[in-house]
VEXDREN-2710 file (C-alpha; in Angstrom, 1 decimal):
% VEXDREN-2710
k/r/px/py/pz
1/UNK/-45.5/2.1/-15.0
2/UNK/-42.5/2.9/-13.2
3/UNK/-39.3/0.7/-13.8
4/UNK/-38.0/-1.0/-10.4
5/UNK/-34.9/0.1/-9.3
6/UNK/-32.5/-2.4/-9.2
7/UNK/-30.9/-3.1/-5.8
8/UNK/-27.1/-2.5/-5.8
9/UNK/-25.1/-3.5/-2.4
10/UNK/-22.8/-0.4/-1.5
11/UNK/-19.9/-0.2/1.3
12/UNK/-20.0/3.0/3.1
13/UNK/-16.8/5.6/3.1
14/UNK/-13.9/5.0/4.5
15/UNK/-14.9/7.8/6.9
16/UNK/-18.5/6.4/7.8
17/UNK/-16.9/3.2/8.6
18/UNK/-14.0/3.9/10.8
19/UNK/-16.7/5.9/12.5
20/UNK/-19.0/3.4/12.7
21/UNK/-16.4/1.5/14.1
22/UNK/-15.4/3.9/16.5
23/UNK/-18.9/3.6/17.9
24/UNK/-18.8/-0.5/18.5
25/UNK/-15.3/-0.3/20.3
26/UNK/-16.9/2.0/22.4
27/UNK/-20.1/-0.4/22.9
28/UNK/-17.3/-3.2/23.7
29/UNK/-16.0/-1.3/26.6
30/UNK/-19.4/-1.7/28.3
31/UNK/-19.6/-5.8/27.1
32/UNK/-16.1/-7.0/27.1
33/UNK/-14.1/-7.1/30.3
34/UNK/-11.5/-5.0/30.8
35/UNK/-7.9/-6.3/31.7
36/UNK/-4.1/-5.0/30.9
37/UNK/-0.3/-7.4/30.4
38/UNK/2.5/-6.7/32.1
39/UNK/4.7/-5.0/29.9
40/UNK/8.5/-4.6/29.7
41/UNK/11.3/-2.9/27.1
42/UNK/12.9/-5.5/25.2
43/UNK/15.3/-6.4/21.9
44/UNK/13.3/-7.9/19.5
45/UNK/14.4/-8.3/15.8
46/UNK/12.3/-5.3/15.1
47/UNK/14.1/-3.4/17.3
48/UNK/13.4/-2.2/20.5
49/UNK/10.3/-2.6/21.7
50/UNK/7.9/-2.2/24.7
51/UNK/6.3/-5.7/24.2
52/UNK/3.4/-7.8/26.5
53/UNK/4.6/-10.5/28.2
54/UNK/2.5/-14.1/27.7
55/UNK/0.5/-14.8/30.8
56/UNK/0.5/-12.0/33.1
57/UNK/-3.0/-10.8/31.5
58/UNK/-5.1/-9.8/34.6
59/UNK/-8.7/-8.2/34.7
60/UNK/-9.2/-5.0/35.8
61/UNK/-12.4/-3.4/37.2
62/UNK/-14.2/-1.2/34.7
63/UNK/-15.2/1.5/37.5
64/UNK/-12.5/2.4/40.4
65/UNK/-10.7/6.0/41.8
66/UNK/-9.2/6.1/38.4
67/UNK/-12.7/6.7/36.9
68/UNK/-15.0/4.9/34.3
69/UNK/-13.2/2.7/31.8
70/UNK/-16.1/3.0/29.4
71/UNK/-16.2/5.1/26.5
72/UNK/-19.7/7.2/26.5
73/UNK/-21.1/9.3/23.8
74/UNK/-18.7/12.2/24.6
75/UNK/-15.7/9.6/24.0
76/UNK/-16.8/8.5/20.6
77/UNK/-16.9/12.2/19.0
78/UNK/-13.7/13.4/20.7
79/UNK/-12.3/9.9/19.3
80/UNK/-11.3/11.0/15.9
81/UNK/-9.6/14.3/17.6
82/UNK/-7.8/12.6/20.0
83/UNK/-6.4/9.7/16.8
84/UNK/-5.2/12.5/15.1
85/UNK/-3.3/13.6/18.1
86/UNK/-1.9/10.0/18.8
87/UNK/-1.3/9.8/15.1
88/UNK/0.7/13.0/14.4
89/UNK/3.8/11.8/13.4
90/UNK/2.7/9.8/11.2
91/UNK/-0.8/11.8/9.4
92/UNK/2.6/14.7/9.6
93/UNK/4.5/12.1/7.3
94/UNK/1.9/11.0/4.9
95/UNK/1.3/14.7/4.5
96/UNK/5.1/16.1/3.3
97/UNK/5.2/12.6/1.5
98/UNK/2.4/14.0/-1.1
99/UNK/3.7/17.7/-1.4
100/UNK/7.3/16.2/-2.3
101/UNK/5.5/14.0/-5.1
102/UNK/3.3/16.6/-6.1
103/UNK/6.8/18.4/-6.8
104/UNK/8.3/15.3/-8.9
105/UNK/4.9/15.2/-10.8
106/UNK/5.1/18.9/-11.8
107/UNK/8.2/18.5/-13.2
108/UNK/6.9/15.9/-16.0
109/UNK/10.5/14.3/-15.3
110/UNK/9.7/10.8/-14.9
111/UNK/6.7/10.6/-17.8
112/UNK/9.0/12.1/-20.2
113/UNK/11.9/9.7/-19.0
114/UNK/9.9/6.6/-19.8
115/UNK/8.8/8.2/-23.0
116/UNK/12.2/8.4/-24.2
117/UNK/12.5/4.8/-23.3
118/UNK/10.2/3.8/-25.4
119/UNK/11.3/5.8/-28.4
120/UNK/15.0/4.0/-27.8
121/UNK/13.0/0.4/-27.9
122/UNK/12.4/1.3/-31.7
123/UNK/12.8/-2.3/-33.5
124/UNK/12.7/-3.9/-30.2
125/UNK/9.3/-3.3/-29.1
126/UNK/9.6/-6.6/-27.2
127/UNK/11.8/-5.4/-24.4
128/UNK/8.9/-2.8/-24.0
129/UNK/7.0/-5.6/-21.4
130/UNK/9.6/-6.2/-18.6
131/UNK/11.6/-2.8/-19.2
132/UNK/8.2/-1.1/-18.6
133/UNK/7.4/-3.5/-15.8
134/UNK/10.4/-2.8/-13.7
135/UNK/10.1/1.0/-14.1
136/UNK/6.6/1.1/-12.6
137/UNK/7.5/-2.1/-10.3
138/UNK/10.2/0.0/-8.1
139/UNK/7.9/2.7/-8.4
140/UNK/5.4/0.6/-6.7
141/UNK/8.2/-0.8/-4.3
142/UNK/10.1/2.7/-3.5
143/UNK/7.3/5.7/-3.4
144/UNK/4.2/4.0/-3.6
145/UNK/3.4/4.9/-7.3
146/UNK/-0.2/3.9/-8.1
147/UNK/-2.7/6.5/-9.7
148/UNK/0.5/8.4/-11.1
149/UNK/0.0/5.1/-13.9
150/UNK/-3.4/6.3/-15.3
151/UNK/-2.1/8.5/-18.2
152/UNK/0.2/5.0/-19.5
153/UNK/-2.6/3.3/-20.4
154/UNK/-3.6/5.9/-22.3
155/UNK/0.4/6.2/-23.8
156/UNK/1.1/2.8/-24.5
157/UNK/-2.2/1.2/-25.9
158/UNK/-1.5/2.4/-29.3
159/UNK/2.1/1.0/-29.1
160/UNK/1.3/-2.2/-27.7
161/UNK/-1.7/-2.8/-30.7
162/UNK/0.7/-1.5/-33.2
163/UNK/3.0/-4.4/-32.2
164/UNK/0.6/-6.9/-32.3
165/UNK/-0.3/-7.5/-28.7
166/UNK/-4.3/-6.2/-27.1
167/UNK/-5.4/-4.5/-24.6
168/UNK/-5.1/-6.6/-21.6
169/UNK/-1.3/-7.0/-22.6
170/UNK/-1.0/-3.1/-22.1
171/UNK/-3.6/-3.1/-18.8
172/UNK/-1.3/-6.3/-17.0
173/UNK/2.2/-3.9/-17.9
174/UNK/0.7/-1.0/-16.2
175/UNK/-1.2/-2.2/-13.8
176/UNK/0.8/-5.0/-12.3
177/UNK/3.9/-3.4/-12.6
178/UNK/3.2/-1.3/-10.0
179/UNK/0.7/-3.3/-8.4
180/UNK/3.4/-6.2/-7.7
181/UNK/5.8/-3.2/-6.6
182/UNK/4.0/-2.3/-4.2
183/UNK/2.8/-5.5/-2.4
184/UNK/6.5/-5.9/-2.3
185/UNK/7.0/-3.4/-1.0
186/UNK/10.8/-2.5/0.2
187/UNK/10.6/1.5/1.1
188/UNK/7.3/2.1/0.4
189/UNK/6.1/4.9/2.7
190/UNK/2.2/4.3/2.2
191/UNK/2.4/0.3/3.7
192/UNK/5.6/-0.7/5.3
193/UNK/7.2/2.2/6.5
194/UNK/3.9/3.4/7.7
195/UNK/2.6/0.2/9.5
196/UNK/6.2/-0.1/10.6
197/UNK/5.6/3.5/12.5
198/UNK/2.1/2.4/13.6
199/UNK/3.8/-1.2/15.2
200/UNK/6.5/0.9/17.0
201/UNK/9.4/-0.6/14.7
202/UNK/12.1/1.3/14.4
203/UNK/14.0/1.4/10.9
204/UNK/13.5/-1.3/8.5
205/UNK/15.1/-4.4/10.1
206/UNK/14.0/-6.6/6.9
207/UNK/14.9/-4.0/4.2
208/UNK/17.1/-6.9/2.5
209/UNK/14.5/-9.4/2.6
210/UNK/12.2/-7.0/0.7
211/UNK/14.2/-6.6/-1.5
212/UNK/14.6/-10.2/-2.6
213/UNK/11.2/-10.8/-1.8
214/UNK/10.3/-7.9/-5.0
215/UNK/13.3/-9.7/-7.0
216/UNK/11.2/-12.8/-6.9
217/UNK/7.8/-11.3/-7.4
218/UNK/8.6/-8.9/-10.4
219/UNK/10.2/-12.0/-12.1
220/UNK/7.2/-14.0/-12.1
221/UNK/4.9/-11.3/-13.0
222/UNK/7.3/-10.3/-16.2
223/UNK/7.3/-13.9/-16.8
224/UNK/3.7/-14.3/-16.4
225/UNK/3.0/-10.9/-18.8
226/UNK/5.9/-12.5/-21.4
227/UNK/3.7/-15.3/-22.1
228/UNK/0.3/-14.2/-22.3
229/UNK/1.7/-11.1/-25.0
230/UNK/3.6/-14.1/-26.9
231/UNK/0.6/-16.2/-26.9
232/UNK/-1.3/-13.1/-28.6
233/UNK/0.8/-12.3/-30.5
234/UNK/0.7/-15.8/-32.1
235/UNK/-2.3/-16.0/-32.0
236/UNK/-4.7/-12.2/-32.0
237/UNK/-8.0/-14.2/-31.6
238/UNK/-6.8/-16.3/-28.3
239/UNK/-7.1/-13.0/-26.6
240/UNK/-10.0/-12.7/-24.7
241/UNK/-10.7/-8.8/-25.5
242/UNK/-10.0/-9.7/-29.1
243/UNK/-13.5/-8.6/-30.1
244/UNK/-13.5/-5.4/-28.2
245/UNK/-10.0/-4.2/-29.3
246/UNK/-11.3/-3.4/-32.8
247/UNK/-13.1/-0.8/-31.4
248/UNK/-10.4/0.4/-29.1
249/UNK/-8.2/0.3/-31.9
250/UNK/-10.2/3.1/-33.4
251/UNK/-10.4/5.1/-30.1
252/UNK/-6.8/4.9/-28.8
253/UNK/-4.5/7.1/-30.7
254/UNK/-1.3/7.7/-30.6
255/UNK/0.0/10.2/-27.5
256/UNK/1.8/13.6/-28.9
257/UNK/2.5/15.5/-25.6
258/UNK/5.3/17.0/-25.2
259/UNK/8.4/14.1/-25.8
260/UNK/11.5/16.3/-25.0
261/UNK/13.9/14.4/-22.7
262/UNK/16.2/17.4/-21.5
263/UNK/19.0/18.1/-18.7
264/UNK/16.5/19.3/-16.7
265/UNK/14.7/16.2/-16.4
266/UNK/17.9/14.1/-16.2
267/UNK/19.2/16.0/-13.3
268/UNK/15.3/15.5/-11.5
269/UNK/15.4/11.6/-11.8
270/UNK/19.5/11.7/-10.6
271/UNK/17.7/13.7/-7.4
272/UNK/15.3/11.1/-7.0
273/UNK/17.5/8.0/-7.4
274/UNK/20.6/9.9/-4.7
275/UNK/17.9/10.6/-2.2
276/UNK/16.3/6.9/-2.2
277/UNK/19.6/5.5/-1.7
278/UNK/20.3/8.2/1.0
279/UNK/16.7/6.7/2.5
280/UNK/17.9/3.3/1.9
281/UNK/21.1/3.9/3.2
282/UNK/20.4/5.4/6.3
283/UNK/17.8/3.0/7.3
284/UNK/20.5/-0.2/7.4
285/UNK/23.2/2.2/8.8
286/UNK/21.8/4.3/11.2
287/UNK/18.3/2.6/11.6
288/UNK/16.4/6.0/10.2
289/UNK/12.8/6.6/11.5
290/UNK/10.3/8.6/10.0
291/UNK/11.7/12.0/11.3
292/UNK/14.9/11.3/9.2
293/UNK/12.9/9.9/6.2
294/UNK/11.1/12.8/6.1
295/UNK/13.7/15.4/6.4
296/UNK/15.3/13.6/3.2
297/UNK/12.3/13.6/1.1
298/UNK/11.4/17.2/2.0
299/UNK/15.2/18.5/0.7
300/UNK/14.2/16.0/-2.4
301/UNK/11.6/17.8/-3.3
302/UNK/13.2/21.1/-2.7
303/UNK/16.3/19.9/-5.3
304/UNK/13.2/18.3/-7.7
305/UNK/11.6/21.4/-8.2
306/UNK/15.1/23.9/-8.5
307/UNK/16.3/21.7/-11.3
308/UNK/13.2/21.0/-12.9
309/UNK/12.8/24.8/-13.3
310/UNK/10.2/25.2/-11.1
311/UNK/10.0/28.8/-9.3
312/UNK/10.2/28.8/-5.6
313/UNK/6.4/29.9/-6.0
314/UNK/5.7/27.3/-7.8
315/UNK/7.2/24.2/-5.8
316/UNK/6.0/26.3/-2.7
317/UNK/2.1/26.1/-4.7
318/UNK/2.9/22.2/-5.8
319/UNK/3.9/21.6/-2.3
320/UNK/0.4/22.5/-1.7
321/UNK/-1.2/20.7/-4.2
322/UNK/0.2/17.2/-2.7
323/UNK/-0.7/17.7/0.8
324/UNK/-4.3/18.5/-0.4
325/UNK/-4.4/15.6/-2.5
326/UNK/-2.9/13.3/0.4
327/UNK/-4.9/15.0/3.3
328/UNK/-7.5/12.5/2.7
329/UNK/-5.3/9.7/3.6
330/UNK/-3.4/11.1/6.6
331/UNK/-6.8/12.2/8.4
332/UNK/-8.1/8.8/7.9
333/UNK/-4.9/7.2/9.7
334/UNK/-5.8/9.6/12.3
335/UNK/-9.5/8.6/12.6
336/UNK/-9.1/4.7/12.1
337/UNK/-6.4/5.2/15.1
338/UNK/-9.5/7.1/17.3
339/UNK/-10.5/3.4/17.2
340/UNK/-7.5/2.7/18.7
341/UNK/-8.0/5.5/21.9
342/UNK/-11.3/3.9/22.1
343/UNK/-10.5/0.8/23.0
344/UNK/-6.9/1.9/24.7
345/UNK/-9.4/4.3/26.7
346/UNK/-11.1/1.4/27.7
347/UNK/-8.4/-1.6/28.3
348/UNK/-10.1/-4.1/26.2
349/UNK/-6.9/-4.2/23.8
350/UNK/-5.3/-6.3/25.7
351/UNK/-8.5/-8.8/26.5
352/UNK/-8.9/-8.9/22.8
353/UNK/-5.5/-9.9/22.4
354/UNK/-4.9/-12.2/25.1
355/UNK/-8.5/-14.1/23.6
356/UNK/-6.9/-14.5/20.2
357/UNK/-3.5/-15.2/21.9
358/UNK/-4.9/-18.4/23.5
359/UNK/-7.4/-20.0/20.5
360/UNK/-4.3/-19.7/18.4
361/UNK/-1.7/-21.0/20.4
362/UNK/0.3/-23.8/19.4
363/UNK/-0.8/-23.5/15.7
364/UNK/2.5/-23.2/14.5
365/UNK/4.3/-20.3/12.7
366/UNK/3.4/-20.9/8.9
367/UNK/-0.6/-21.4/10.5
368/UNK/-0.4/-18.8/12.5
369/UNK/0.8/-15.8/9.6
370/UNK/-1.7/-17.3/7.6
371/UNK/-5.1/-16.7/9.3
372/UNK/-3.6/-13.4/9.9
373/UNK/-3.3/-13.1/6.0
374/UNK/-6.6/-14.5/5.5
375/UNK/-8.3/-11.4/8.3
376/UNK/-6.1/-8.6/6.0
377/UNK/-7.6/-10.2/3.3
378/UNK/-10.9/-10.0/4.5
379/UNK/-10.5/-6.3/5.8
380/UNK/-9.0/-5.2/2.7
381/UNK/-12.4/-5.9/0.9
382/UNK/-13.8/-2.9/3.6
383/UNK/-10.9/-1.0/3.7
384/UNK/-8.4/-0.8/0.2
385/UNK/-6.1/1.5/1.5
386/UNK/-2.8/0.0/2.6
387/UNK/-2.1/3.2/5.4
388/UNK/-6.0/3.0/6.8
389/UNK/-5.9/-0.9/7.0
390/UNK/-2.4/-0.2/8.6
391/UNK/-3.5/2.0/10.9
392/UNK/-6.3/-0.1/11.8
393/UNK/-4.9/-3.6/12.2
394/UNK/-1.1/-3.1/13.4
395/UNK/-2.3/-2.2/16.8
396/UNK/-3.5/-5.3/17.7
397/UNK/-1.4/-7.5/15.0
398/UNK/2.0/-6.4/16.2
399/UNK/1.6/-7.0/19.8
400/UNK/-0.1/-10.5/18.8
401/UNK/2.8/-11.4/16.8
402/UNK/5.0/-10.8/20.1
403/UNK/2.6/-12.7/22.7
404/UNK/3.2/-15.5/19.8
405/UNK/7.0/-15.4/19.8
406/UNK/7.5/-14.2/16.4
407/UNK/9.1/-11.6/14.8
408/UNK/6.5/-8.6/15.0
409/UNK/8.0/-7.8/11.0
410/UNK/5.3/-10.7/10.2
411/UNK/2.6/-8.4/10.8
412/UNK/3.9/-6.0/8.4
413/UNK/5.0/-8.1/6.1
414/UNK/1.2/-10.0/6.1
415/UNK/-0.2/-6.3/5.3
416/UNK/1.6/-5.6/2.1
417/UNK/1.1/-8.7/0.5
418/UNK/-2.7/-9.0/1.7
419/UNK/-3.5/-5.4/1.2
420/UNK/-2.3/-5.6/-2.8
421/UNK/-2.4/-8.7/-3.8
422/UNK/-6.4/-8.5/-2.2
423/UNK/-6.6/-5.3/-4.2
424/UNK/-5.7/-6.7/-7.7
425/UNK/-9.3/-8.7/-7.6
426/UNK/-10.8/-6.3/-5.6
427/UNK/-13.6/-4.7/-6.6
428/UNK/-14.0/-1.9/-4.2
429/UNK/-10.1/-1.2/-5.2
430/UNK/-10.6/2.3/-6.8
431/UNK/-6.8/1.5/-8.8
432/UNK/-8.1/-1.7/-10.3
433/UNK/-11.6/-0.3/-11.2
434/UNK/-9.9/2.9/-12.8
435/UNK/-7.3/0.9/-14.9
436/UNK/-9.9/-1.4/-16.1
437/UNK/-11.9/1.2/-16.8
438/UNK/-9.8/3.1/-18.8
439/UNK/-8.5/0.2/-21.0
440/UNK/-12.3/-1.0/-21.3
441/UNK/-12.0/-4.6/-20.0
442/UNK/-14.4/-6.3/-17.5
443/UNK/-13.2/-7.4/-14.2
444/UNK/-14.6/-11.1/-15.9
445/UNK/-12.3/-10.6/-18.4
446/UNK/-9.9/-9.7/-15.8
447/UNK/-10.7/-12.6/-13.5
448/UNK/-10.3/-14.9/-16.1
449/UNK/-6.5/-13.9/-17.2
450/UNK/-5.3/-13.6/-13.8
451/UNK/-6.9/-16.6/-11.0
452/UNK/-3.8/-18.7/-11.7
453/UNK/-1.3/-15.9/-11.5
454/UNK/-3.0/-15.2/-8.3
455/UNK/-2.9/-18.7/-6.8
456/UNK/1.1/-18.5/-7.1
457/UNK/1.7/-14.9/-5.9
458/UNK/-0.4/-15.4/-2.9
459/UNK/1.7/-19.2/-2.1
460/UNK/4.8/-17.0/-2.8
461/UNK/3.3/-14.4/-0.5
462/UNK/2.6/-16.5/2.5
463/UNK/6.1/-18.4/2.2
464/UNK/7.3/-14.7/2.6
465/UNK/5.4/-14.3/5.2
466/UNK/6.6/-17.2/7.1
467/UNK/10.2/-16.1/6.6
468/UNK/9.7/-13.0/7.9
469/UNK/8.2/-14.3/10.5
470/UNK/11.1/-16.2/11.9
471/UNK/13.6/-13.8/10.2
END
C-alpha cells in the first residue's frame, strides 16, 4: 500500500511570479480604464522630481490614432526585454556591485580581520556579543552583507559554548547583526540606494537620518542579545535549545583556517573603509547618483584586489565570479520592472494610483506610512528580496507618497524596514532558513525567542517611518 504524499504549499520563483504578474497587468489594461495626471518638474525633499499633480487625473480612451493601449500576447513576452532596457542603469549597478565584492571576498581580508578580533577578546569573551554585532551590523547597513555571514556560525559556535552561552546566542549575533544592518539600512546598495534609483531620487537626502535610525536599532538589538546570553549564562537550562546543544556541542569544532592577520589585509579593509566614506561623502556633498557610486566601488575593487595580492587575472576572474553570482538579482529588477512597461504601456498606473490616492486620503501621515508598511510586509512574504520588491513596489509607492504630500523618502524608508524586519520571521526568507539551518534551531524555537523583540523593532520602525515621512 502506497504511503500518501503529504501536501506541502509551495510559492513559485521569483521568475514565475513576476511573470505571472506580467501577464495580469496586462489583462488589467483590457479591464481597468485607462487615464494619465498632469505632471510637472518640481523641488521636493528628495530632490528634484517629475511628480503628479492631485486632481488633474483624466481618462483616456484605450483605442485612438495613437494605437491600442492594451497589452496583447506579443506585449507580455517582449515585457521582460523591454524592463531590462528601462532598468539598465540600475540591473548595470547591481551587476559591478557583486564583481567588486566578489573581489573583497577573495581576499579573505575581512574574515581574517574579525578573526583576529576575537583572538584579542581573550579573557573578555563578553565584549564578543556587541563587538561582533556592530561589525556585521555596518556590514548589513553599508554593503548589504548577508550570505557572506554563513561561515560565522560555523566560526563562532564553539566559542560561544566554550563561554557558556548556546546556540541561539551565536545564531541572534550573526544573524541579527546584519539582519538589523540592513533594515537600517544607511548606504546599502541592494534596498535604499536601489529603490532610491527606481523612485527617481537623486542622492541620499536622508543619509543622516539613517544613520541615527541604525544607531537606535543596533542598540536595542545588542541590548536585546546582552540579556538573553546573560540569562543563559546564568542559567544553561533556561535556554530553549538546551537539549539540542549537547549534541551540537559534539558536532561544532573549533575553526583552524588560516588565522594570519597580515599588511595585506590591513591595507584591504583601509581601502574599503576610504572608499565608503568617499561614497558617503560625496552623496551629502555633491548629491552622487549611481553613476558616481559605481565608478567608486569599481576603483575599490581594483585597489582591493592589488593590495590583497591578487593578480590582475585573478581580480579580472573574481570580477567575474561576482557578476555571475549577482546576475540573478539584476535580471529580476529588470523583469519585475517589465511589469512596470506593462502597465506604463497601458496608462493604468496612474488610475491605480489616483484609486488608492482617494480611499486613503485624509488618513493622516503616521496612518497613511503604515498601511504602506503593512502591503511591503505582505509582498515580502512573495517576494524576499529587498532590490525585486524594490523594483516592484517604488513605482507606484513613490508617486503615491507625492499625490499624498509627503516626502517620497517614506516609501523608501517603508521598504527597508518591511522588507527585513518581514524577513527575520519569514519563512520563504532563504537568509533566515540557511542560518537556522546551519545552527540547527527550529523557526518555533526561533519564534519563540524573538516575537517581543519584534513587536518593538517594528513600533521603532514605523515611528521611523513617519519621520521620514515629514523629514
Amino acid at each position: 500500500m502506497g504511503t500518501k504524499k503529504k501536501f506541502k504549499l509551495e510559492l513559485p520563483h521569483v521568475y514565475t511570479l513576476a511573470f505571472i504578474l506580467i501577464i495580469a497587468f496586462a489583462v488589467l489594461t483590457w479591464v481597468l480604464p485607462s487615464g494619465q495626471f498632469e505632471r510637472q518638474l518640481l523641488d521636493t525633499p528628495a530632490g528634484e522630481r517629475e511628480v503628479a499633480i492631485a486632481g488633474t487625473y483624466q481618462v483616456v480612451d484605450k483605442i485612438a490614432d495613437g494605437g491600442d493601449l492594451r497589452q496583447g500576447v506579443l506585449d507580455v513576452l517582449m515585457a521582460p526585454t523591454r524592463g531590462i532596457q528601462a532598468a539598465a542603469d540600475v540591473v548595470a549597478f547591481i551587476l559591478l556591485i557583486g564583481g567588486t565584492f566578489q573581489i573583497l571576498t577573495k581576499t579573505n581580508a575581512m574574515n581574517r580581520g574579525i578573526r583576529k578580533v576575537i583572538r584579542k577578546l581573550q579573557g573578555k569573551e563578553v565584549l564578543l556579543i556587541p563587538i561582533m554585532m556592530i561589525l556585521l551590523g555596518i556590514g548589513g547597513t553599508t554593503f548589504g552583507m548577508s550570505e557572506e555571514v554563513i561561515p560565522f556560525y560555523i566560526m563562532l559556535m564553539p566559542i560561544f559554548f566554550a563561554m557558556g552561552y548556546d546556540s541561539m546566542t551565536t545564531f541572534m549575533v550573526v544573524f541579527l547583526g546584519p539582519q538589523i544592518g540592513y533594515a537600517a539600512s544607511t548606504t546599502n546598495p541592494f534596498n535604499v540606494l536601489i529603490a532610491q534609483g527606481v523612485a527617481g531620487i537623486k542622492g541620499n537626502p536622508q543619509l543622516l537620518l539613517r544613520f541615527g535610525w541604525w544607531l537606535i536599532m543596533m542598540t536595542v538589538a545588542i541590548i536585546f542579545v546582552m540579556r538573553y546570553a546573560a540569562k543563559v549564562h546564568k542559567n544553561p537550562q533556561s535556554s530553549i535549545t538546551f537539549h539540542d546543544d549537547a549534541a551540537k556541542k559534539e558536532e561544532f569544532a573549533m575553526d583552524e583556517e588560516d588565522t594570519r592577520f597580515n599588511l595585506q589585509d590591513k591595507l584591504v579593509l583601509l581601502v574599503f573603509g576610504v572608499g565608503m566614506g568617499v561614497i558617503v561623502f560625496g552623496i551629502l556633498k555633491y548629491g552622487w547618483y549611481m553613476d558616481e557610486i559605481s565608478a567608486i566601488f569599481l576603483i575599490m575593487g581594483i585597489l582591493m584586489g592589488v593590495v590583497g595580492g591578487l593578480k590582475e587575472k585573478e581580480i579580472a576572474e573574481q570580477f567575474v565570479i561576482g557578476v555571475k553570482d549577482l546576475a540573478f538579482a539584476a535580471v529580476v529588477v529588470g523583469v519585475c520592472r517589465g511589469i512596470l512597461v506593462i502597465a506604463e504601456n497601458g496608462m493604468i498606473i496612474d488610475t491605480i494610483l489616483n484609486t488608492l490616492s482617494s480611499s486613503l486620503s485624509n488618513i493622516g501621515t503616521a496612518a497613511f506610512t503604515t498601511v504602506m508598511y503593512v502591503v511591503q510586509s505582505i509582498l515580502t512574504l512573495l517576494v524576499p528580496s529587498s532590490s525585486a520588491l524594490a523594483s516592484l513596489t517604488m513605482p507606484i509607492m513613490a508617486p503615491l507618497c507625492d499625490l499624498q504630500g509627503v516626502n517620497p523618502e517614506a516609501s523608501v524608508t517603508v521598504l527597508q524596514f518591511a522588507n527585513q524586519l518581514t524577513n527575520m520571521l519569514s519563512p520563504t526568507a532563504g537568509m533566515t532558513v540557511a542560518g537556522l539551518a546551519v545552527c540547527k534551531i527550529s523557526f518555533g524555537q526561533w519564534w519563540k525567542t524573538i516575537w517581543k523583540f519584534f513587536i518593538l523593532v517594528t513600533v521603532l520602525a514605523l515611528i521611523f517611518c513617519g519621520i521620514s515621512a515629514i523629514a
